[in-house]
C-alpha positions in Angstrom: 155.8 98.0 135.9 154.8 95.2 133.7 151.1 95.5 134.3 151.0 99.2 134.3 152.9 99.6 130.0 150.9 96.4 129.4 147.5 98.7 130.4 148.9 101.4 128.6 150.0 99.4 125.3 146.1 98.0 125.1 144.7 100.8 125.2 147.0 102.7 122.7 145.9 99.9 120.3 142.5 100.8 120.6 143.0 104.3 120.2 144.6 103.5 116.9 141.9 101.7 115.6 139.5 105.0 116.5 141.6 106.4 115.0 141.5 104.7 111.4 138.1 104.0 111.7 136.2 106.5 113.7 135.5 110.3 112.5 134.0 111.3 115.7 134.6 115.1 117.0 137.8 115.2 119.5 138.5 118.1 121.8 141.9 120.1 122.6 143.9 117.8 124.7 145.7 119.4 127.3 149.5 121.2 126.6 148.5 121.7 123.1 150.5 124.1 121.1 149.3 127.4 120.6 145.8 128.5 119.4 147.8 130.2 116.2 149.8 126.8 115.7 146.4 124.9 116.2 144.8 126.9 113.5 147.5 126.7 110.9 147.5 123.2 110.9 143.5 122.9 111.4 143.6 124.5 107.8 146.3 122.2 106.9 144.0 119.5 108.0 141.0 120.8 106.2 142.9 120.6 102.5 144.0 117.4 103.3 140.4 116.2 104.4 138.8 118.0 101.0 141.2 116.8 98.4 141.6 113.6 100.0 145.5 113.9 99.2 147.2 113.1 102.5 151.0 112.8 102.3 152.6 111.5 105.5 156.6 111.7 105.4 158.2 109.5 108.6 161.4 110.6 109.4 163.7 107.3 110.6 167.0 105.4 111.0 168.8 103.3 108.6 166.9 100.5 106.5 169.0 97.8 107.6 169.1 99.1 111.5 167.0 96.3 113.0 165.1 98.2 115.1 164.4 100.6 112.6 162.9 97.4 110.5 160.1 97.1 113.2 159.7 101.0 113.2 159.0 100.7 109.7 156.8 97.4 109.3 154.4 99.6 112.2 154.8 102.5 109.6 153.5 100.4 106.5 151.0 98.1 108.6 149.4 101.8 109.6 150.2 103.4 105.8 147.3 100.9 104.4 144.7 102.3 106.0 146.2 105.6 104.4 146.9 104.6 101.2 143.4 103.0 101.0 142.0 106.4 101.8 144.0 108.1 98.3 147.1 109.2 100.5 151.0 108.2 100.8 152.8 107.2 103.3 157.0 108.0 102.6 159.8 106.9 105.1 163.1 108.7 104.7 166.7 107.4 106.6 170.0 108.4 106.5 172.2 106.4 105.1 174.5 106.3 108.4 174.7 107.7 111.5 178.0 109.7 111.2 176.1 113.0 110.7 172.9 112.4 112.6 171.7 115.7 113.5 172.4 117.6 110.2 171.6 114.8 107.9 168.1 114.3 110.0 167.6 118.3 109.4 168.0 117.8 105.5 165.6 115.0 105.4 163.0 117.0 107.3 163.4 120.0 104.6 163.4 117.4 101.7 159.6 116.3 103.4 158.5 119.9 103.4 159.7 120.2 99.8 157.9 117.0 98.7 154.8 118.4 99.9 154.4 116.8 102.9 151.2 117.2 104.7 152.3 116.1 107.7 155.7 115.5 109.0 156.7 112.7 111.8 160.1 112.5 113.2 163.0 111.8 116.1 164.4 114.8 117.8 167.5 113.2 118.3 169.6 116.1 118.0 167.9 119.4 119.1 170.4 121.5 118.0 170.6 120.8 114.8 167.2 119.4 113.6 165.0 122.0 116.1 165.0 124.8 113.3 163.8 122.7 110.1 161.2 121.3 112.5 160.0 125.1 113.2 159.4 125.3 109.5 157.5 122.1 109.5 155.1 123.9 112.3 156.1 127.4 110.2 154.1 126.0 107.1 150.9 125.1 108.9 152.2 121.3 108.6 151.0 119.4 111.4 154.2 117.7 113.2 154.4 114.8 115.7 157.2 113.8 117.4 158.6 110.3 118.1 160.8 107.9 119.1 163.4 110.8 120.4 162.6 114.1 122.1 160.1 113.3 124.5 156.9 115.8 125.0 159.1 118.7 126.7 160.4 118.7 123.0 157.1 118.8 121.5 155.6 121.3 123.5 158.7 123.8 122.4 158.3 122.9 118.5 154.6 123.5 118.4 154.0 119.3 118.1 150.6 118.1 118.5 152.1 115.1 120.3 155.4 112.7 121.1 154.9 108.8 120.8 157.5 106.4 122.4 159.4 105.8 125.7 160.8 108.7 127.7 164.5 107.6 127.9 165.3 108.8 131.1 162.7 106.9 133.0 163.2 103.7 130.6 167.6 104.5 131.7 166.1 104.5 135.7 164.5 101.7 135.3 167.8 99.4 133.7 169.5 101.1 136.1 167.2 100.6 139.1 166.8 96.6 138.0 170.7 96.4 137.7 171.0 97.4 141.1 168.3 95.0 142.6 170.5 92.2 140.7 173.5 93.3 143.0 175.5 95.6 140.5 177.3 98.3 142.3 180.1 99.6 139.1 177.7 99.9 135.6 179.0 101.1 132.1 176.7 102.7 129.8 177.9 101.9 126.0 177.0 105.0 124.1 178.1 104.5 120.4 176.0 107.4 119.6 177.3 110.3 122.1 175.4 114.0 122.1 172.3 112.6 120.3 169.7 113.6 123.0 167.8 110.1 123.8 171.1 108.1 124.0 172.4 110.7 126.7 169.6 110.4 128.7 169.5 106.6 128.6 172.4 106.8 130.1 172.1 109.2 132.4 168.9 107.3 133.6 171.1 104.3 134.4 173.7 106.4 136.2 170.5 107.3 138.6 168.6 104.1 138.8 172.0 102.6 139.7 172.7 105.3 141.9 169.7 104.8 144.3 170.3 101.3 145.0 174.1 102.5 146.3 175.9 101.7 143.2 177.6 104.1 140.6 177.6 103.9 136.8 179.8 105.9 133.8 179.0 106.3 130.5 181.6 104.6 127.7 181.2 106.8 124.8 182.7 105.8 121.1 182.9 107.4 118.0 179.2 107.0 116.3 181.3 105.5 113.6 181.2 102.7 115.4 177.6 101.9 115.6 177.2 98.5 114.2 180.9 97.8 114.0 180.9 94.7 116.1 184.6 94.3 116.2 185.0 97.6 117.5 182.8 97.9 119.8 183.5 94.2 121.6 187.2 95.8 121.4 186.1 99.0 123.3 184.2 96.9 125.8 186.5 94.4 126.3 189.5 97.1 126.8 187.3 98.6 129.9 186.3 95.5 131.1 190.0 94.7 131.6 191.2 98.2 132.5 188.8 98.1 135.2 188.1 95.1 137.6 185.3 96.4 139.5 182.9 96.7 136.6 180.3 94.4 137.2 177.2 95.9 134.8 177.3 96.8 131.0 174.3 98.5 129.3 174.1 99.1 125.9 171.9 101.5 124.0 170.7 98.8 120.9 171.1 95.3 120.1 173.9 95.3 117.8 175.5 96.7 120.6 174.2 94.4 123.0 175.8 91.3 120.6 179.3 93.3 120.8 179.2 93.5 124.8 178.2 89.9 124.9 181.7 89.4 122.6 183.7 91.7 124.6 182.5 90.4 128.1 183.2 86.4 127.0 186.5 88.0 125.6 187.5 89.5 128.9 186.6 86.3 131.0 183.9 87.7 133.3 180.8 86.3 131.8 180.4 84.8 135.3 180.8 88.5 136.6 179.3 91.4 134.8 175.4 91.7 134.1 174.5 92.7 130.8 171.6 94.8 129.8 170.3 96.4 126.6 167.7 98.8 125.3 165.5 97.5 123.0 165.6 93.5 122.1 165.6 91.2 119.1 165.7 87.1 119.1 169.1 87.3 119.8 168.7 89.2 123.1 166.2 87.1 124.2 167.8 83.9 123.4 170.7 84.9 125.7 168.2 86.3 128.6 166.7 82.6 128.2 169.5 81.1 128.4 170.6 83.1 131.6 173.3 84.8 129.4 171.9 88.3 129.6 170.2 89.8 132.0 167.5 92.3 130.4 166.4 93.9 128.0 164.5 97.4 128.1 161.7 97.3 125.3 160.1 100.2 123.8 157.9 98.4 121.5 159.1 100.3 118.1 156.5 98.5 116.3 153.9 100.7 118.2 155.8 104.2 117.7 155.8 103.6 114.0 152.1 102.3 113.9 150.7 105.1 116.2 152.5 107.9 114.7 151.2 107.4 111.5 147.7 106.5 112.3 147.5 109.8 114.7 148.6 111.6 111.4 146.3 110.3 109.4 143.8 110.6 111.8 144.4 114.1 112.2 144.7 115.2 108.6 141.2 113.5 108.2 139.1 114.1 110.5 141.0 116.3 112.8 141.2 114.0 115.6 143.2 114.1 118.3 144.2 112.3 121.4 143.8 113.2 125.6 146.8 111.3 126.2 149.8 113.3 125.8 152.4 112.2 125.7 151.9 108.8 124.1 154.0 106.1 125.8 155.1 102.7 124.6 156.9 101.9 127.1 159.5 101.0 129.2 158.9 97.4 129.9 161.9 95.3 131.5 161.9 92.3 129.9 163.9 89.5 132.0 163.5 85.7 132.4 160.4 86.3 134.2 158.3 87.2 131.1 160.5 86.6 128.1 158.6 83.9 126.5 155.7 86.6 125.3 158.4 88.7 124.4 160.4 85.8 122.1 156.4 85.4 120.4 156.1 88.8 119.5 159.8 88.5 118.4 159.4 85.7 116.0 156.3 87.7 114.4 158.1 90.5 113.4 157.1 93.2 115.5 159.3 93.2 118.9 
């Protein structure tokens, strides 16, 4: 699994530098959005390309969300290249995560009103942020997805691509490791319930832990929570005790990942229950060094953020586009068998 992403990742980096660098023709990659679609945002493209006035909105999460920090450094590192060229680069993020769905919808219409001339974004919530998507795509204004949605999402909003990890293979293959490690009872942490790429994390687990003979149940809080550490260790801990036979936690971020650690040491069963997380920081990897946490699932957030908007910019320029569809950065299980390239990319800043 290791060797495959690691393939993958290399040779996503060099399609991004073609893609800043090269203005070579590109053909229709296949599952492309409609020839109508295609030609509105070919013209799009074209006034972007003649006045030389690109303006690239990033839909995102919070500033001080750590993993969104890595999204963003990805976002700026590629928004030189564009900025060099005469056009802008603008990130927009909520200020929480109470109101995901609607609040991500608002920020999408605020980029069309800003004259955005392309649009990237999360689908976290389809429900509610499907429609202002549709009138990115409506407009002529080239859209890629990210991050949250995956490319069944971008193939129904007209999306000339999705970059990231598909959750529910990245959720197998936490779950699939847990179970190798012995873990028969997991709980999936969910401190953001109903948005669409924390569901199917856990859902992945559920059937990743499932195959090796083992069960798993998802632990959902109130989004509120989300990066309330006290609350969080509290919830844990409380299931933890309530329930004996738990012997695997997974948690969908790192902030969360710190809280289980809390709540498992609270409970007394360090020496029991296996703890995973999606996504990683220095923290996470200190404690899988350390043989305090088990693993880590990394998308590489750096990489969505960096691809996204060179694809964008690529696009609006020179009308490029890529074969691979969709775009993956990952999963990659890191573990104590290759955590010390993980802690290097860590301590730069971009994992």
């Amino acid at each position: 699994m290791r060797t495959r992403w690691a393939r993958t990742a290399l040779g996503a980096v060099a399609v991004a530098a073609l893609l800043l660098t090269s203005a070579c023709n590109s053909g229709k990659p296949s599952g492309s959005t409609s020839d109508a679609a295609d030609a509105d945002a070919g013209t799009t493209a074209k006034a972007a390309a003649d006045t030389g006035k690109t303006a690239i909105f990033v839909i995102g999460g919070k500033s001080d969300d750590p993993f969104w920090s890595k999204v963003k450094r990805g976002v700026d590192d590629a928004a030189k290249v564009v900025q060099a060229q005469g056009g802008s680069v603008t990130f927009l993020g909520p200020q929480n995560y109470d109101n995901l769905g609607p609040d991500a919808a608002k920020l999408i219409d605020s980029a069309l009103s800003q004259g955005a001339t392309a649009v990237i974004g999360p689908d976290w919530v389809p429900e509610a942020e499907d429609a202002a998507f549709k009138r990115v795509v409506g407009k002529g204004v080239p859209l890629i997805l990210y991050n949250a949605g995956g490319i069944e999402a971008a193939d129904r909003l007209g999306a000339l691509n999705y970059i990231g990890s598909d959750e529910y293979t990245a959720g197998k293959a936490g779950g699939e490791f847990l179970g190798k490690q012995g873990a028969k009872n997991v709980l999936c942490v969910n401190t953001l319930p109903g948005a669409a790429n924390t569901e199917s994390r856990c859902r992945g687990v559920a059937d990743g832990v499932k195959a090796g003979g083992g069960n798993s149940k998802q632990l959902p809080m109130p989004s509120s929570n989300f990066g309330n550490p006290t609350a969080v260790a509290q919830g844990i801990k409380a299931a933890l005790l309530k329930d004996d036979t738990i012997d695997g936690v997974v948690t969908i971020s790192t902030p969360d990942a710190d809280s289980a650690a809390s709540g498992i040491q609270q409970a007394g069963v360090g020496d029991k229950v296996k703890l995973g997380t999606f996504d990683m920081d220095e923290s996470q990897l200190s404690r899988i060094k350390d043989g305090k946490q088990l693993f880590s699932i990394d998308q590489q957030p750096y990489m969505q953020g960096y691809l996204a908007v060179s694809m964008a910019n690529g696009y609006l320029k020179y009308g490029l586009e890529l074969p691979q569809r969709p775009l993956l950065t990952g999963p990659a299980i890191i573990s104590a068998d290759n955590v010390d390239s993980a802690i290097a990319g860590a301590k730069a800043g971009v994992r």
